[in-house]
Jmol script that loads the backbone (N, CA, C; Angstrom):
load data "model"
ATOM      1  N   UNK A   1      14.271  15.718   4.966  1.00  0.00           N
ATOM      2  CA  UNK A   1      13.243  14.792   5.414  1.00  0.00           C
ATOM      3  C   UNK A   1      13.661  13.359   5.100  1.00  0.00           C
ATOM      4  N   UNK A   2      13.684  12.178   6.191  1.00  0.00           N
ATOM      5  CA  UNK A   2      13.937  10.898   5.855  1.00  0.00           C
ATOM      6  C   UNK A   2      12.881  10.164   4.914  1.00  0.00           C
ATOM      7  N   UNK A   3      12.966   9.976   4.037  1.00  0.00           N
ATOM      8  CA  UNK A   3      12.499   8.675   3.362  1.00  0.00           C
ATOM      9  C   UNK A   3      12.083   7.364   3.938  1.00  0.00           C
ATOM     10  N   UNK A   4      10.677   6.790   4.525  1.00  0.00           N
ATOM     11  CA  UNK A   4      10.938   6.252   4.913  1.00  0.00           C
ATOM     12  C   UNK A   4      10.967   4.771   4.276  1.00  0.00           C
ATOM     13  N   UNK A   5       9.860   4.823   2.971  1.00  0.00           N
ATOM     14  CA  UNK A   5      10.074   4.172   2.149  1.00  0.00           C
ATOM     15  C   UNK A   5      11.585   3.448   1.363  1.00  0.00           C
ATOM     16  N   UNK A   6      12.306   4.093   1.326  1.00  0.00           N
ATOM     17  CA  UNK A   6      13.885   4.167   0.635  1.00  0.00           C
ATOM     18  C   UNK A   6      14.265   3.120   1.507  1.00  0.00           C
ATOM     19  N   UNK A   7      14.214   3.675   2.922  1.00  0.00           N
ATOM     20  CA  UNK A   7      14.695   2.523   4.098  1.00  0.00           C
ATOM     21  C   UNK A   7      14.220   1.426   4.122  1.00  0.00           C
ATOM     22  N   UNK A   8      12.998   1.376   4.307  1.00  0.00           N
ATOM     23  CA  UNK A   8      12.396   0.080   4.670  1.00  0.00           C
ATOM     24  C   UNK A   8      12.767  -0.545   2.967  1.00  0.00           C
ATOM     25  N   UNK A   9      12.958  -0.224   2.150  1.00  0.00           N
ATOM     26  CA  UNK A   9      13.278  -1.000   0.319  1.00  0.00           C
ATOM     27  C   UNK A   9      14.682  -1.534   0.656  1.00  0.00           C
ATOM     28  N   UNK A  10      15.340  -0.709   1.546  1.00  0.00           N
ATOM     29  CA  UNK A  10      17.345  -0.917   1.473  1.00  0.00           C
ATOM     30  C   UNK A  10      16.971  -2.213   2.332  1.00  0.00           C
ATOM     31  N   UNK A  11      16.462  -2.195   3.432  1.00  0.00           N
ATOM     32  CA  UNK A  11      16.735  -2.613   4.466  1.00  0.00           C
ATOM     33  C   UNK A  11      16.159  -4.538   3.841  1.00  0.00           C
ATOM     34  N   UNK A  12      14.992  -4.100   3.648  1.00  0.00           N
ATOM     35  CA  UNK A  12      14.654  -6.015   2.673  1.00  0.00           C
ATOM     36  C   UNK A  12      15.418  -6.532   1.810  1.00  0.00           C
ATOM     37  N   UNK A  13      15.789  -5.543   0.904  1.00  0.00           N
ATOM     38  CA  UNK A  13      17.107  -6.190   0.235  1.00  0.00           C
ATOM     39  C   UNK A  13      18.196  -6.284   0.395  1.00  0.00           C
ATOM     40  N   UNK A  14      18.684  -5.589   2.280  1.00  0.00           N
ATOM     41  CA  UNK A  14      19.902  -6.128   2.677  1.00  0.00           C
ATOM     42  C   UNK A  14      19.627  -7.729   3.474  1.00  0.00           C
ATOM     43  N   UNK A  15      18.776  -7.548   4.145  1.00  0.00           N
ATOM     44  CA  UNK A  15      17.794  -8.799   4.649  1.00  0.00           C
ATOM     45  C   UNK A  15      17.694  -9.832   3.789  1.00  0.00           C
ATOM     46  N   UNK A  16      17.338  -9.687   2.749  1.00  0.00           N
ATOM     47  CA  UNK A  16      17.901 -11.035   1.945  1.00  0.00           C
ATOM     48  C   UNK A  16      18.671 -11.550   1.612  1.00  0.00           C
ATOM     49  N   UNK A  17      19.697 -10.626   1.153  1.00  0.00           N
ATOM     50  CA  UNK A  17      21.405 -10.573   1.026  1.00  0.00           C
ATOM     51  C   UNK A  17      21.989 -11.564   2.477  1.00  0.00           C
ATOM     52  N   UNK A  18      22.006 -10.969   3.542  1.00  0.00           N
ATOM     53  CA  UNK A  18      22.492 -11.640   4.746  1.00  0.00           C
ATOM     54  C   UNK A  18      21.878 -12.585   4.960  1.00  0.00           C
ATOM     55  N   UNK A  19      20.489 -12.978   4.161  1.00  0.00           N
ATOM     56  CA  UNK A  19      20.055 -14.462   4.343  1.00  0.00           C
ATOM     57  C   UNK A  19      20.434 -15.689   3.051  1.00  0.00           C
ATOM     58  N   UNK A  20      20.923 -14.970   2.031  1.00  0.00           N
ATOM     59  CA  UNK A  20      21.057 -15.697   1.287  1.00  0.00           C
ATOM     60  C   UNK A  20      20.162 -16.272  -0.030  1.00  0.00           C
ATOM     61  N   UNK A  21      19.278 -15.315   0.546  1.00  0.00           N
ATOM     62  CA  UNK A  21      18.115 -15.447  -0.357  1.00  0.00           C
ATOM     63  C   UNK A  21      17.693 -14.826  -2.072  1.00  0.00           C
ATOM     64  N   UNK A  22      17.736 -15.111  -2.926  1.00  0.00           N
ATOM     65  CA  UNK A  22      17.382 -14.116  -4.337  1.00  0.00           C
ATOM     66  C   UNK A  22      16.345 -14.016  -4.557  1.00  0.00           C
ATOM     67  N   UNK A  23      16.068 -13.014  -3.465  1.00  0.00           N
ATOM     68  CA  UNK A  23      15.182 -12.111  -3.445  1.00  0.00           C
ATOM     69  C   UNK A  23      15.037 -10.837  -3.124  1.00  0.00           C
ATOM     70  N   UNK A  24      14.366  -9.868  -3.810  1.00  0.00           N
ATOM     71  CA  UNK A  24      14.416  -8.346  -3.823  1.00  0.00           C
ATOM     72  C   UNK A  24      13.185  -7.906  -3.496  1.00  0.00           C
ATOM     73  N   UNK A  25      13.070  -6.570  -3.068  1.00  0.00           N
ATOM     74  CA  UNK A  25      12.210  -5.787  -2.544  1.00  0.00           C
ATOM     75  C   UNK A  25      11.367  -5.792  -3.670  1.00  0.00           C
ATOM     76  N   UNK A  26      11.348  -5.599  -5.256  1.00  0.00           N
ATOM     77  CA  UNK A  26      10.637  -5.583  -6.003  1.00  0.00           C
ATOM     78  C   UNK A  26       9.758  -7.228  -6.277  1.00  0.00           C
ATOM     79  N   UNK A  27      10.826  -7.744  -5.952  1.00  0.00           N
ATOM     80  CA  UNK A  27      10.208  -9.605  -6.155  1.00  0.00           C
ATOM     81  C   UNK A  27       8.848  -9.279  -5.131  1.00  0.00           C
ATOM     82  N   UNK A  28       8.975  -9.075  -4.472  1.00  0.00           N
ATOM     83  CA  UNK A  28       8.067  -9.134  -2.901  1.00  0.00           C
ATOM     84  C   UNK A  28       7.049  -7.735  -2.780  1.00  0.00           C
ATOM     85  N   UNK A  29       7.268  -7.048  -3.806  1.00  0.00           N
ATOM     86  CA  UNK A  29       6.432  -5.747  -3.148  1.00  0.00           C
ATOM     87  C   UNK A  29       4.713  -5.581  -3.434  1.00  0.00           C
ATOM     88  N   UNK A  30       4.451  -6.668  -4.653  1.00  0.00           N
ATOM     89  CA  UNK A  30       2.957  -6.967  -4.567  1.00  0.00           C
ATOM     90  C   UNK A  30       2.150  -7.831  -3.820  1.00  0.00           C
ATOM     91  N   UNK A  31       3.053  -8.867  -3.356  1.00  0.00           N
ATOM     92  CA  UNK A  31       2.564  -9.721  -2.571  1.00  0.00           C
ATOM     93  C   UNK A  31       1.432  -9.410  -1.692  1.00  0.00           C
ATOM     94  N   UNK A  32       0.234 -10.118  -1.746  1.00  0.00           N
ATOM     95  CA  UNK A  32      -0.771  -9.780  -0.324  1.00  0.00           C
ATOM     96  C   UNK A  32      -0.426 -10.707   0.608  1.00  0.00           C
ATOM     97  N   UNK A  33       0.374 -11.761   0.582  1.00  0.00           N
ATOM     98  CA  UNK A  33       0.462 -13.032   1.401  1.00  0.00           C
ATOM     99  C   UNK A  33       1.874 -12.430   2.511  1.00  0.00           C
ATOM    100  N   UNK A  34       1.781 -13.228   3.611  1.00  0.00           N
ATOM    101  CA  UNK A  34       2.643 -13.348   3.885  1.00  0.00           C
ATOM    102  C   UNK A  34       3.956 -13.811   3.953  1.00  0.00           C
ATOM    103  N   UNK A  35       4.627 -13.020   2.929  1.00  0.00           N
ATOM    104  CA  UNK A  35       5.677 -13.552   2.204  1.00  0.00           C
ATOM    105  C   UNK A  35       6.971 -13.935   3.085  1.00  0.00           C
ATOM    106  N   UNK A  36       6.767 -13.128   4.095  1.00  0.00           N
ATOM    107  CA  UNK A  36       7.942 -13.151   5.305  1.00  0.00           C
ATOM    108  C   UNK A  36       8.071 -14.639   6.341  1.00  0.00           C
ATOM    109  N   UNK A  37       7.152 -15.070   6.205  1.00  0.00           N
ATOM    110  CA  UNK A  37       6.797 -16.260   6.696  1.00  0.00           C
ATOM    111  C   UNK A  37       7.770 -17.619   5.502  1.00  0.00           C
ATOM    112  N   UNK A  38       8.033 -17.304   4.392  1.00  0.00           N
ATOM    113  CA  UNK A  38       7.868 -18.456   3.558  1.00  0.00           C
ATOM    114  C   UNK A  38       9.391 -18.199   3.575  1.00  0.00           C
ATOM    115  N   UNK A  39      10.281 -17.813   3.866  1.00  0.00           N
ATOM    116  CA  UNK A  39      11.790 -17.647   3.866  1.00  0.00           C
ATOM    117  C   UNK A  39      12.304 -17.308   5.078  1.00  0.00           C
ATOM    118  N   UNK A  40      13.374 -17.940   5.565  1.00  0.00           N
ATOM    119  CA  UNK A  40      13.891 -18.221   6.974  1.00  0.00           C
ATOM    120  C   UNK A  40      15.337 -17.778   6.849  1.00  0.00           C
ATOM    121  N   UNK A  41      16.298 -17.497   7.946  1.00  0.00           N
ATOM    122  CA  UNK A  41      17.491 -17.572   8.168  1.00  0.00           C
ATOM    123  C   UNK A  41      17.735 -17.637   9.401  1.00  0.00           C
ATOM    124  N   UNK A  42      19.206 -17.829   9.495  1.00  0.00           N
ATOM    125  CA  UNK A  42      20.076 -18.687  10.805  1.00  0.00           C
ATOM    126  C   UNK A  42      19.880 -17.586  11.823  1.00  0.00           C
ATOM    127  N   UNK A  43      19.890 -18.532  13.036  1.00  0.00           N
ATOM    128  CA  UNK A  43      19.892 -16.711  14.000  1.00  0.00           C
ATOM    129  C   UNK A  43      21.731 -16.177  14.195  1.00  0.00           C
ATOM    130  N   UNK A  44      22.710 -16.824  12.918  1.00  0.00           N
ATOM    131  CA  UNK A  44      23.988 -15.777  12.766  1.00  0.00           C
ATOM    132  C   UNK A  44      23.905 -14.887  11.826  1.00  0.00           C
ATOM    133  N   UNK A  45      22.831 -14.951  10.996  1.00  0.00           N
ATOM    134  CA  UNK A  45      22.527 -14.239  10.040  1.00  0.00           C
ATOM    135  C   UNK A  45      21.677 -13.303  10.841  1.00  0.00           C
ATOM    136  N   UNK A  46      20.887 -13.306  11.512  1.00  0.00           N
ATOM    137  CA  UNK A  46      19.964 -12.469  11.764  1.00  0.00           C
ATOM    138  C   UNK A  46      21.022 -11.529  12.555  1.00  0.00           C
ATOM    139  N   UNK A  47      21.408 -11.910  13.548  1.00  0.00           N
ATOM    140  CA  UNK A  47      22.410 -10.970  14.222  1.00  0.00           C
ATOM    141  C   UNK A  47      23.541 -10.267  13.327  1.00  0.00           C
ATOM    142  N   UNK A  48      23.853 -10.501  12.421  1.00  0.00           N
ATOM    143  CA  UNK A  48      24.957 -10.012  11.578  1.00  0.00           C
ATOM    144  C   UNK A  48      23.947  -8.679  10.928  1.00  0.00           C
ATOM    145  N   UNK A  49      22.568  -9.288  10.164  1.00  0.00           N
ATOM    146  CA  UNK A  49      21.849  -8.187   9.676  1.00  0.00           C
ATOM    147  C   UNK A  49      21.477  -6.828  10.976  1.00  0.00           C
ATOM    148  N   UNK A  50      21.327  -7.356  12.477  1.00  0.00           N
ATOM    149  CA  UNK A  50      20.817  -6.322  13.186  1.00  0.00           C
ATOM    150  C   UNK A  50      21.810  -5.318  13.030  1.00  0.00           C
ATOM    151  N   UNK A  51      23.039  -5.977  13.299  1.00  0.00           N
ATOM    152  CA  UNK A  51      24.153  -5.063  13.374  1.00  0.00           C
ATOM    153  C   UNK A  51      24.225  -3.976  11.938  1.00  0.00           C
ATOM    154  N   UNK A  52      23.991  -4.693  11.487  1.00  0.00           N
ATOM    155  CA  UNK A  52      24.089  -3.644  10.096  1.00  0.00           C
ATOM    156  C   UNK A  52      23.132  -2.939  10.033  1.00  0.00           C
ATOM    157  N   UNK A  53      21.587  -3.448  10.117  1.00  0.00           N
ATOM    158  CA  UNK A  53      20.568  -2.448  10.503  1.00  0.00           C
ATOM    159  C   UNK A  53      20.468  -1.664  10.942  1.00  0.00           C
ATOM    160  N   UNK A  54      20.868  -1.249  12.626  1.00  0.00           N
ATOM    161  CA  UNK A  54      20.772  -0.985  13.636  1.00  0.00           C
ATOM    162  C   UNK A  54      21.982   0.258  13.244  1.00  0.00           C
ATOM    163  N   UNK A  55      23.048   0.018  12.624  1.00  0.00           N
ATOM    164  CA  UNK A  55      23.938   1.623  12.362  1.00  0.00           C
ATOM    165  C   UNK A  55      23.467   1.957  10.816  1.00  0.00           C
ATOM    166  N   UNK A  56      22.740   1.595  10.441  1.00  0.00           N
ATOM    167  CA  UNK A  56      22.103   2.074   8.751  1.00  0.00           C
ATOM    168  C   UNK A  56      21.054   2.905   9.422  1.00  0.00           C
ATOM    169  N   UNK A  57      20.398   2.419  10.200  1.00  0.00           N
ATOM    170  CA  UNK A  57      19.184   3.194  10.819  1.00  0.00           C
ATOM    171  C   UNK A  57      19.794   4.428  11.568  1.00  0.00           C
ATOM    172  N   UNK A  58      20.668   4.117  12.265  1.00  0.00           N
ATOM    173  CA  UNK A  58      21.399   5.170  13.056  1.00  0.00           C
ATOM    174  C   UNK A  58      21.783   6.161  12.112  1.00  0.00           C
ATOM    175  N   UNK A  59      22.298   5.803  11.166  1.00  0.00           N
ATOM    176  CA  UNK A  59      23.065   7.049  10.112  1.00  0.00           C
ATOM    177  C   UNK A  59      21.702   7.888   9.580  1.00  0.00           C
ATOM    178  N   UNK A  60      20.947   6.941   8.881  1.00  0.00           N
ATOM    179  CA  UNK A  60      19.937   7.697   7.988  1.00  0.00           C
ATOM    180  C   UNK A  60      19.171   8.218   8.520  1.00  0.00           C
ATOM    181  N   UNK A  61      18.659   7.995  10.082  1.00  0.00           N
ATOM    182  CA  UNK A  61      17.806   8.889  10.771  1.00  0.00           C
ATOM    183  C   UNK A  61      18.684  10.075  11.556  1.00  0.00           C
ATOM    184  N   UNK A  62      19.652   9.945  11.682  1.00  0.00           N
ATOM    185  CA  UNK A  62      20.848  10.775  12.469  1.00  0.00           C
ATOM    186  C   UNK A  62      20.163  10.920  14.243  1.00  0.00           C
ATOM    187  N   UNK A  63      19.974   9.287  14.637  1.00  0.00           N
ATOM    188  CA  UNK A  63      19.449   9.578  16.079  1.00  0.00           C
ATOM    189  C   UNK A  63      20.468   8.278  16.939  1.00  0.00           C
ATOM    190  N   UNK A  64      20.348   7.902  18.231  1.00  0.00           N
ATOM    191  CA  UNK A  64      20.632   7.499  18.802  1.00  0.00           C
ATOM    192  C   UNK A  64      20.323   5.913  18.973  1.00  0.00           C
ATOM    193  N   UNK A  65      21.606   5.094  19.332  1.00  0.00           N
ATOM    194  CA  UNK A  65      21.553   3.731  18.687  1.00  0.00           C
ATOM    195  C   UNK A  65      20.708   3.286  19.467  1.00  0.00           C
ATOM    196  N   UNK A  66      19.963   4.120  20.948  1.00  0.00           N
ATOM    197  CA  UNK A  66      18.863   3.277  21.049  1.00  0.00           C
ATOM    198  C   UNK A  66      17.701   3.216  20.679  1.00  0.00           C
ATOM    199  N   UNK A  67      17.744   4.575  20.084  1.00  0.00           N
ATOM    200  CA  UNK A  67      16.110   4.877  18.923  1.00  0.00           C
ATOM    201  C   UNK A  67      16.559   4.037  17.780  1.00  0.00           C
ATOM    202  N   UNK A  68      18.108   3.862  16.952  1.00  0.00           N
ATOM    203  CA  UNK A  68      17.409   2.960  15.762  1.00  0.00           C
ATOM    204  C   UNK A  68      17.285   1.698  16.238  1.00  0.00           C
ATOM    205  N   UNK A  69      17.702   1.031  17.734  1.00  0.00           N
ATOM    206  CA  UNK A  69      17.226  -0.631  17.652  1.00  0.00           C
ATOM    207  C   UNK A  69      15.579  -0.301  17.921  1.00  0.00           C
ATOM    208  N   UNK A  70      15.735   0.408  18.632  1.00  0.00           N
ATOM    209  CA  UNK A  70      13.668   0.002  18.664  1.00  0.00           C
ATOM    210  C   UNK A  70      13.153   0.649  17.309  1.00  0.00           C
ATOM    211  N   UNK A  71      13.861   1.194  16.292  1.00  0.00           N
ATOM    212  CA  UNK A  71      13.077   1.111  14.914  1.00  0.00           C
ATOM    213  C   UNK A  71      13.314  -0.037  14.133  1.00  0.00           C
ATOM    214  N   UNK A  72      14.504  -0.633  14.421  1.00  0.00           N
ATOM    215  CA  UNK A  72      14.989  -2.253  14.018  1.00  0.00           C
ATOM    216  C   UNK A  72      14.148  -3.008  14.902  1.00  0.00           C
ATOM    217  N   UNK A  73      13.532  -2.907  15.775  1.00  0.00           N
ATOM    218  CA  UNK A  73      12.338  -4.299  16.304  1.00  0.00           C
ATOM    219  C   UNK A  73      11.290  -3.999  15.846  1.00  0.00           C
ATOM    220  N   UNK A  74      10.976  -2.556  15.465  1.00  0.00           N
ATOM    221  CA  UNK A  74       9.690  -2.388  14.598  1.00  0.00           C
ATOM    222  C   UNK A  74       9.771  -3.317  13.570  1.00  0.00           C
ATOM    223  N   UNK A  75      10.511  -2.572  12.542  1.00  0.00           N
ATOM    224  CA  UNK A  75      10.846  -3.401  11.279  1.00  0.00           C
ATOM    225  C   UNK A  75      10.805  -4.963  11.144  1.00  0.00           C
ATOM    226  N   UNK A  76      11.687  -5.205  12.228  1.00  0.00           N
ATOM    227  CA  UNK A  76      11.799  -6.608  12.443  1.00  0.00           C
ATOM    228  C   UNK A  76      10.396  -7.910  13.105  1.00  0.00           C
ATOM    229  N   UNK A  77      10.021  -6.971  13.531  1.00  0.00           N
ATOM    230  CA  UNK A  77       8.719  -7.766  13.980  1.00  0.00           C
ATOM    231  C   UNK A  77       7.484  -6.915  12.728  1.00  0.00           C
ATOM    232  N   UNK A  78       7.656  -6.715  11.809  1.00  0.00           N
ATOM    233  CA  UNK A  78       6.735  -6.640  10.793  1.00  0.00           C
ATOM    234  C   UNK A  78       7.425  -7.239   9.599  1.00  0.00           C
ATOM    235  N   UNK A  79       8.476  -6.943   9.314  1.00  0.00           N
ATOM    236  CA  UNK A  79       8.940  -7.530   7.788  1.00  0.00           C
ATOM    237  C   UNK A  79      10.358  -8.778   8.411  1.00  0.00           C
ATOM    238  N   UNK A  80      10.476  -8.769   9.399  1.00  0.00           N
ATOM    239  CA  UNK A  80      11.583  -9.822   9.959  1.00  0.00           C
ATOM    240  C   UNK A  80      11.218 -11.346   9.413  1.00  0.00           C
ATOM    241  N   UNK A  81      12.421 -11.698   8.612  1.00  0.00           N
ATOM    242  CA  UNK A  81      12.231 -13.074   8.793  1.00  0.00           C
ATOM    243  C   UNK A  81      12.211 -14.437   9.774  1.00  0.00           C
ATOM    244  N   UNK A  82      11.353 -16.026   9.548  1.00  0.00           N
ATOM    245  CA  UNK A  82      11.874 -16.657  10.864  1.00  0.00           C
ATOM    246  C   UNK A  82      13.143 -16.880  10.512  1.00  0.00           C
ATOM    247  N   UNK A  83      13.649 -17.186  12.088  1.00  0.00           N
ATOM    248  CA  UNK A  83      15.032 -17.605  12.717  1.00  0.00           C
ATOM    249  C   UNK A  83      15.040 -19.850  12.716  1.00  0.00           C
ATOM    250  N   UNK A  84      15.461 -20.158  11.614  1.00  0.00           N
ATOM    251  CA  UNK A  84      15.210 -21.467  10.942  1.00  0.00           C
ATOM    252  C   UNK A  84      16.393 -21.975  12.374  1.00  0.00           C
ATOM    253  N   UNK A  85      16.830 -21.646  13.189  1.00  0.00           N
ATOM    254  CA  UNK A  85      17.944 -23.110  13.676  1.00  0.00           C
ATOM    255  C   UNK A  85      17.999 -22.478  15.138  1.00  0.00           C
ATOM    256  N   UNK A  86      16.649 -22.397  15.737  1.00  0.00           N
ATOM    257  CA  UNK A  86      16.390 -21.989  17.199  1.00  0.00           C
ATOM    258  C   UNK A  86      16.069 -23.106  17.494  1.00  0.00           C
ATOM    259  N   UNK A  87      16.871 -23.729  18.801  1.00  0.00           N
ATOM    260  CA  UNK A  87      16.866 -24.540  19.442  1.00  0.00           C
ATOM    261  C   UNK A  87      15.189 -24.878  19.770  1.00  0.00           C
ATOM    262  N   UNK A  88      14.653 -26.440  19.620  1.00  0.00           N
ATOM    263  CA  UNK A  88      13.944 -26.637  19.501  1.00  0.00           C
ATOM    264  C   UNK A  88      13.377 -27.092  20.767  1.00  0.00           C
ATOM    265  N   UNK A  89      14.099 -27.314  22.098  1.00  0.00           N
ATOM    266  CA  UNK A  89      14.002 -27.807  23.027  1.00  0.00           C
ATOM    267  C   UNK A  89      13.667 -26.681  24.065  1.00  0.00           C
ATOM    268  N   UNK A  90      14.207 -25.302  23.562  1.00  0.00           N
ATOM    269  CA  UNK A  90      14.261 -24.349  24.699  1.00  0.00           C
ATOM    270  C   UNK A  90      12.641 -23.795  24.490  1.00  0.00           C
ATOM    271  N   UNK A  91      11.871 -23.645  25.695  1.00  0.00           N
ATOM    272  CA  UNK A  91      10.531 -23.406  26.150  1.00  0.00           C
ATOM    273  C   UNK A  91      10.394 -23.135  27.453  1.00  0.00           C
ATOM    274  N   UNK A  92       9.223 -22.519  27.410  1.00  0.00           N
ATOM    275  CA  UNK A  92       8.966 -21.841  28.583  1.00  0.00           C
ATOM    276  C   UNK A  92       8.356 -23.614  29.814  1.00  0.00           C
ATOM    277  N   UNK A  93       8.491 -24.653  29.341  1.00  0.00           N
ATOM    278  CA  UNK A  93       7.824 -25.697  30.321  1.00  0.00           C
ATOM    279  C   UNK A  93       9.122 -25.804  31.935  1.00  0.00           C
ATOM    280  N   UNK A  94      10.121 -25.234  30.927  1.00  0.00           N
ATOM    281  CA  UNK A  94      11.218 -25.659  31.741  1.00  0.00           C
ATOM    282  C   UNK A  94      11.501 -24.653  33.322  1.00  0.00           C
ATOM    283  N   UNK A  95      10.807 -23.426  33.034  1.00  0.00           N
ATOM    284  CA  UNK A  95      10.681 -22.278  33.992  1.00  0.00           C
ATOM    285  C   UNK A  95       9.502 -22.524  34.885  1.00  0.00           C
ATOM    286  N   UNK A  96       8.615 -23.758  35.121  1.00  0.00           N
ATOM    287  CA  UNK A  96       7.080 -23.604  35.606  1.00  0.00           C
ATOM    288  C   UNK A  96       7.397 -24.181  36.736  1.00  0.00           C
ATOM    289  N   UNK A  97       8.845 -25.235  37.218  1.00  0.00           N
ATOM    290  CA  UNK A  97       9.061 -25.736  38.310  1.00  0.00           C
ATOM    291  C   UNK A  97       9.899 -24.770  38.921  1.00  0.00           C
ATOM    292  N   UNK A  98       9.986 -23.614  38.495  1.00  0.00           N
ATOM    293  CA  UNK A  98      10.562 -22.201  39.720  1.00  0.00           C
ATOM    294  C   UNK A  98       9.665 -21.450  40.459  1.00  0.00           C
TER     295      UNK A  98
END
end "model"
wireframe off; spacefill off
backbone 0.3
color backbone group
């Protein structure tokens, strides 16, 4: 039986690691706030972590790399950090004259 707890603990404290951050799953696990909000990384970091996510998930669930990315956008759109150096200019105003 997968653990799913174990995962989602590996996976924040690889997430911080690839962000640079010293911080651990235990630093963060009482928190009621939204702690994910208050720490950011680059979107080369974020892509470096999917990749690693995305075959950690693959191994430990033993399923198919397109079931672990959509368990990596789960994850990621609940415990994902922001992406601090997204172009600030790119918006949807620019698509309304098509």
């Amino acid at each position: 039986m997968v653990d799913k707890d174990k995962i989602v603990k590996h996976l924040i404290n690889k997430m911080f690691e690839y962000a640079h951050i010293p911080q651990t799953y235990d630093d963060i696990k009482d928190r009621k706030d939204d702690w994910y909000r208050e720490f950011t990384m680059t979107q080369q970091q974020s892509n470096a972590f999917k990749d690693y996510a995305v075959r950690y998930l693959k191994k430990e669930l033993k399923t198919s790399y397109y079931k672990a990315d959509t368990e990596f956008q789960w994850f990621d759109l609940m415990w994902g950090l922001k992406i601090s150096d997204l172009d600030k200019n790119d918006n949807f105003e620019d698509l309304e004259g098509e």
